[in-house]
C-alpha positions as semicolon CSV with decimal commas, in nm:
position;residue;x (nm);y (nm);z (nm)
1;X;10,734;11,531;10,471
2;X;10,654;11,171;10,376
3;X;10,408;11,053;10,133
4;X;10,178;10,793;10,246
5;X;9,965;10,573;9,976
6;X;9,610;10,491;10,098
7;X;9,463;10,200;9,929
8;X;9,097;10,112;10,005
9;X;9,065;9,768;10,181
10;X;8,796;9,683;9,944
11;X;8,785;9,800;9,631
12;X;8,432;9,786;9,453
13;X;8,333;9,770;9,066
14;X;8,084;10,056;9,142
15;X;8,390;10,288;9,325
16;X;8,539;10,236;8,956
17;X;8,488;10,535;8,705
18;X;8,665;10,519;8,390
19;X;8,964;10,762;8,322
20;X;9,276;10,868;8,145
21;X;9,562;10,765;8,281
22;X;9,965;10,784;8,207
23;X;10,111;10,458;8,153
24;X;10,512;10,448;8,260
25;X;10,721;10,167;8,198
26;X;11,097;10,182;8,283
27;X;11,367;10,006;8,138
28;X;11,788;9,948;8,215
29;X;11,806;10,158;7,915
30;X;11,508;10,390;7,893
31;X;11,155;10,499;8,025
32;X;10,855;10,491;7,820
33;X;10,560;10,673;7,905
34;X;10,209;10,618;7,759
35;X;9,958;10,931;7,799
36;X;9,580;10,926;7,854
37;X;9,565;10,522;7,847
38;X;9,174;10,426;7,903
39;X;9,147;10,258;8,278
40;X;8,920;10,196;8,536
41;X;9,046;10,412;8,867
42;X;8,934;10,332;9,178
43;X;8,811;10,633;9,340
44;X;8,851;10,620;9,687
45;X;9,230;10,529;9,643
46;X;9,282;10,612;9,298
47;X;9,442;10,232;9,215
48;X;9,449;10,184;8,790
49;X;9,278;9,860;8,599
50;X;9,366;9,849;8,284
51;X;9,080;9,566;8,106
52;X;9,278;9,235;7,922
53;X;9,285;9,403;7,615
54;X;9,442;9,713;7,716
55;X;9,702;9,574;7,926
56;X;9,775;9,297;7,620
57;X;9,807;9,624;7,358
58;X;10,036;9,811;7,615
59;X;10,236;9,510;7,626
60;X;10,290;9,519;7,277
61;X;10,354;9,862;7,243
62;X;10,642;9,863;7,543
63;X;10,795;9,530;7,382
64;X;10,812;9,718;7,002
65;X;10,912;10,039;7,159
66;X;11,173;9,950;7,383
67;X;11,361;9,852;7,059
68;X;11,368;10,177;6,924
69;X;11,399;10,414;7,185
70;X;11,725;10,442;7,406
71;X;11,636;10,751;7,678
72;X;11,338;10,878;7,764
73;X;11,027;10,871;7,471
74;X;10,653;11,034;7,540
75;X;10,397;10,877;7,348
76;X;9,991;10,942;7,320
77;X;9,814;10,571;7,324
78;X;9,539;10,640;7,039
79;X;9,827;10,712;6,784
80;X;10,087;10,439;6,907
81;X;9,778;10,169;6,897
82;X;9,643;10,285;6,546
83;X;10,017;10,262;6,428
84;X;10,059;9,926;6,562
């Protein structure tokens, strides 16, 4: 059976509600995955907005992380920003 992605044609500010979502960011040499990032999800098609500030703090994150880890590494955004 295959999967098809429905994306609104239009997506409005007031179909956004704000949610938790997981982050996932893979690498030649490993996946990281951020859980229950704050985002804006659209919800007729459920497409994720992440504001400046969260996408520039995930950014960070991935760039430190990716250092360090070398498979696969789970990692809960309040305590990887406050560790920053």
């Amino acid at each position: 059976m295959k999967t098809v992605r429905v994306v609104a044609a239009v997506i409005r500010e007031d179909n956004r509600i704000f949610a938790k979502h997981t982050f996932i960011q893979e690498f030649d040499n490993c996946i990281i995955i951020i859980k229950n990032v704050p985002a804006l999800v659209c919800s007729q098609c459920g497409e994720v907005y992440y504001s400046d500030e969260i996408s520039e703090k995930l950014e960070e994150i991935v760039n430190r992380l990716q250092i360090m880890v070398k498979d696969v590494a789970i990692f809960e955004y309040d305590k990887v920003v406050k560790a920053a």
